[in-house]
C-alpha positions as CSV (number, residue, x, y, z in Angstrom):
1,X,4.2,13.8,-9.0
2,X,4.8,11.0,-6.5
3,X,7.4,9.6,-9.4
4,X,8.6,7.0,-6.8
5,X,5.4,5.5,-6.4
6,X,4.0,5.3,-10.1
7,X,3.3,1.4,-9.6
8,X,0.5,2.2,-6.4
9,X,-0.5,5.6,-8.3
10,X,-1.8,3.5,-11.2
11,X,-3.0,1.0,-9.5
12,X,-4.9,3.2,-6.9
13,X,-5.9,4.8,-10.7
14,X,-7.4,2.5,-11.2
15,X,-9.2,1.0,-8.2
16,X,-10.1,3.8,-5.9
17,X,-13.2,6.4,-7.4
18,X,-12.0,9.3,-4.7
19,X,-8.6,9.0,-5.8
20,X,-8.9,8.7,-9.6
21,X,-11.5,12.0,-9.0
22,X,-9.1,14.2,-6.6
23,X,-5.8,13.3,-9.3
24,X,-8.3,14.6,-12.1
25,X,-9.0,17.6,-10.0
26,X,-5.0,18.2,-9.3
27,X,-4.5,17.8,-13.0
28,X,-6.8,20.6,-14.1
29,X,-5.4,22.8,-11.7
30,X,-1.9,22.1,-12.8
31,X,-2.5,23.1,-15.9
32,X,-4.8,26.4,-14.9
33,X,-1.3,27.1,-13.0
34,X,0.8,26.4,-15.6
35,X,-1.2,28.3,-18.0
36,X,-1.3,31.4,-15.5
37,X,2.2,31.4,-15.2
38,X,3.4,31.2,-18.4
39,X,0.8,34.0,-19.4
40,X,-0.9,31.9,-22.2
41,X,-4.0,32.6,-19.2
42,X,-3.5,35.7,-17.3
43,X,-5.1,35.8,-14.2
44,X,-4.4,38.2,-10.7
45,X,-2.0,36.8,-8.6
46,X,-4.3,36.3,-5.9
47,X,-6.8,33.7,-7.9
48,X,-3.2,31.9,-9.2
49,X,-2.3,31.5,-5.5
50,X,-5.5,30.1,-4.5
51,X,-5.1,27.6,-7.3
52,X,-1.8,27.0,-5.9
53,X,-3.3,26.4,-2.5
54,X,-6.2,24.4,-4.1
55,X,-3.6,22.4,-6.1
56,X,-1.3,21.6,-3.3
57,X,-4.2,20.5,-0.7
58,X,-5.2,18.1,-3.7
59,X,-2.0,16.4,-3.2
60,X,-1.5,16.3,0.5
61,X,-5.2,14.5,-0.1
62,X,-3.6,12.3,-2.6
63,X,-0.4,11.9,-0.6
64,X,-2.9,10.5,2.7
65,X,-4.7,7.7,0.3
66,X,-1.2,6.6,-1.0
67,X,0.3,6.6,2.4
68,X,-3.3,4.7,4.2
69,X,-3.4,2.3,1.1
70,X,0.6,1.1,1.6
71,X,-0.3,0.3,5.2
């Protein structure tokens, strides 16, 4: 995630509380997703697409910090 901007990830990592809490947040649902999809955690497909959805706002949150902090 966001591979081409690992230098402001960590620092934002490290300096910003709301972003350091919503990348947590995307982590654990990356690996619920992961987990659902590989069938190590079986779960309906409609709770694994609103992890999807919850996964993929989580990012688009993270995206808009990256792209307000660069300015």
């Amino acid at each position: 995630m966001f591979e081409h901007r690992q230098e402001q990830m960590q620092k934002l990592l490290k300096e910003n509380e709301d972003f350091r809490r919503i990348y947590n947040h995307h982590q654990e649902l990356d690996k619920r997703v992961t987990a659902a999809e590989l069938g190590t955690a079986p779960m309906e497909d409609l709770a694994l697409n609103q992890l999807k959805k919850q996964k993929l706002l989580a990012k688009d949150k993270l995206a808009r910090i990256m792209d307000a902090s660069a300015a």
